[in-house]
N, C-alpha and C positions, 0 to 999 in steps of 0.2 A: 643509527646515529650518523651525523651528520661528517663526513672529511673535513679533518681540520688546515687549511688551507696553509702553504709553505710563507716564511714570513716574505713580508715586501721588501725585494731589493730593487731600489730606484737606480741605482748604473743598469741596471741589466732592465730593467722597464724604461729607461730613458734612450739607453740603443737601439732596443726592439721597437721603438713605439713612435720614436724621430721620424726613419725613415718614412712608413708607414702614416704618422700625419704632411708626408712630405716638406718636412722639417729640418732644415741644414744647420747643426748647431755647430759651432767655432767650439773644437775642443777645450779652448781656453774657459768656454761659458759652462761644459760640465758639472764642476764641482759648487756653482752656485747653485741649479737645476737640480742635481740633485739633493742639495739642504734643503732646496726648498720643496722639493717635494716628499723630503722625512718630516720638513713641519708637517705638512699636509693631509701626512697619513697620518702621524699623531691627534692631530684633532680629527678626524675620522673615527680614530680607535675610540676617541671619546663618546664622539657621539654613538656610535654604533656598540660600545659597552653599557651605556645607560640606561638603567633600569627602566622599563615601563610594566605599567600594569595591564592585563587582558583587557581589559574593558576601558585603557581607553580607546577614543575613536580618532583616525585621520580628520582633521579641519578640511574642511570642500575647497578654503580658496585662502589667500594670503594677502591683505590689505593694510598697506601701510600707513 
């Protein structure tokens, strides 16, 4: 069975992940950074909890 992954905390993926995209954020801009990436993960949650059935299939391509 599969590990079930530690929940998301965006302070602690927003320090580790800054530097690293070579990204200098103004402490001051933190706590909007990370609301916006608990929205983020919440529709994430969404989608990646929604049921699908075996059989359906990936679409080849995306056309608007």
């Amino acid at each position: 069975m599969p590990e079930t992954p530690p929940p998301f905390d965006p302070d602690a993926y927003t320090a580790f992940a800054a530097p690293l995209l070579g990204l200098a954020l103004d402490p001051a801009w933190m706590p909007a950074v990370t609301a916006n990436l608990r929205v983020l993960a919440a529709a994430g949650e969404l989608v990646a909890d929604f049921p699908l059935p075996d059989a359906v299939e990936a679409a080849p391509r995306f056309e608007a």
